[in-house]
Each structure stands twice: as C-alpha cells, then as structure tokens.
C-alpha positions as CSV (number, residue, x, y, z in Angstrom):
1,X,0.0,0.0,0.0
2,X,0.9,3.8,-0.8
3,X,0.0,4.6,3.0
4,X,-1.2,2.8,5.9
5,X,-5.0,2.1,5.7
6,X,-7.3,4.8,7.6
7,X,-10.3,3.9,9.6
8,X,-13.2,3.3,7.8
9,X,-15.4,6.7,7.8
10,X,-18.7,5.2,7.3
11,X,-18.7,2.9,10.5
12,X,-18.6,5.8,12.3
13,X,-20.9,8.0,10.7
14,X,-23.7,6.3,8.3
15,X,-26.3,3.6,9.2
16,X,-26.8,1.4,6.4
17,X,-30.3,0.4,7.0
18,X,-30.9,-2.8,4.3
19,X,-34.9,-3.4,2.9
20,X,-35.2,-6.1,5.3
21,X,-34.8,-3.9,8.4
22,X,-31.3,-4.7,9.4
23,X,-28.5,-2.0,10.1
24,X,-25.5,-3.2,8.4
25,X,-21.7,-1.8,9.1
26,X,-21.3,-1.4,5.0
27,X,-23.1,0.2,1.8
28,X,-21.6,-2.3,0.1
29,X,-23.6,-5.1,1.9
30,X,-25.4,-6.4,-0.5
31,X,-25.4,-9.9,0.5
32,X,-26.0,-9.1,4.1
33,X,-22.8,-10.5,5.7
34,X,-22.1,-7.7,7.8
35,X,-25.1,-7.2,9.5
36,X,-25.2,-5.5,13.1
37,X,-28.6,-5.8,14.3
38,X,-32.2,-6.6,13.1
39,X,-34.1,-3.1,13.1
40,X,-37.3,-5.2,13.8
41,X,-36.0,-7.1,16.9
42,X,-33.8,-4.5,18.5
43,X,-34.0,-0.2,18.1
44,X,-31.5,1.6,15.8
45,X,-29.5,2.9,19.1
46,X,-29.2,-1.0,19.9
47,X,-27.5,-1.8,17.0
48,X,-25.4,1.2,16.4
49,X,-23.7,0.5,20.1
50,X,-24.1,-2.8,19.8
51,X,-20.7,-4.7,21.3
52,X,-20.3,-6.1,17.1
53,X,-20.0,-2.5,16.2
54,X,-17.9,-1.2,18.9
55,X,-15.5,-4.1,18.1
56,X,-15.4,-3.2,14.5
57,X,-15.3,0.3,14.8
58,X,-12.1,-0.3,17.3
59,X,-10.4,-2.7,14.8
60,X,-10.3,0.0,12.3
61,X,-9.2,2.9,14.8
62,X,-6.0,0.6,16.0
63,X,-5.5,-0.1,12.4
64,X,-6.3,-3.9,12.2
65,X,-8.9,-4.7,10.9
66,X,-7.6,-8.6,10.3
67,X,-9.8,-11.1,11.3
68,X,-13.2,-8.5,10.4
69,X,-15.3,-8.3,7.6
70,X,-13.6,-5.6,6.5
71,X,-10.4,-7.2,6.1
72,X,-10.4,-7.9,2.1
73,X,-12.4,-4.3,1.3
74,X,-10.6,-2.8,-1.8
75,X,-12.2,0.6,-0.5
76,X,-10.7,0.3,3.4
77,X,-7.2,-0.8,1.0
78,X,-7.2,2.1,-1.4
C-alpha cells in the first residue's frame, strides 16, 4: 500500500439500514454479511452501540482490521 490504511469513515458516521430492516456496518452489503442488528427485533441505538459494532469500529481505529469483515475491502485498502 501507498499509506497505511485509515479507519473506515462510514462505521462511524452512516447507518446502512438494508430493505429487510437490518442495520449493516457497510453500503456495500449487498449480501447481508455484515449485519449489526435486526431493526425489527432491537432499536436503531441498539444496533449502532451494539458490542459487534464497537469491536469493529475499534479494529479500524487501532488499524487492524484482520480477522473482520472488512479485512479484504478494496475501498478500506485504497
């Protein structure tokens, strides 16, 4: 890589509420692998400080994301 990879804006800032009511951690979710909580079991708050999102978001703020579903994102790389 030209620099070391930065933390992932959008985990921090954007809710990516899918059509079947759950909040994923990434737009580009389309298969629903990321998934952080279902909007129809569990309120928005829930999900956005849910423990699976605090982990994730502190993977990318110490800058190791290894082991996460955002390990192989070309847009976390780039």
């Amino acid at each position: 890589a030209l620099r070391d990879p930065l933390p992932c804006w959008t985990i921090m800032t954007e809710g990516h509420v899918r059509s079947d009511g759950c909040l994923s951690a990434c737009c580009f979710d389309a298969s629903g692998d990321w998934i952080m909580g279902d909007l129809k079991e569990i309120s928005f708050m829930e999900a956005w400080n849910s423990q699976k999102f605090q982990d994730l978001r502190k993977a990318h703020l110490e800058k190791n994301v290894k082991g996460t579903v955002c390990e192989g994102c070309i847009a976390y790389r780039q």
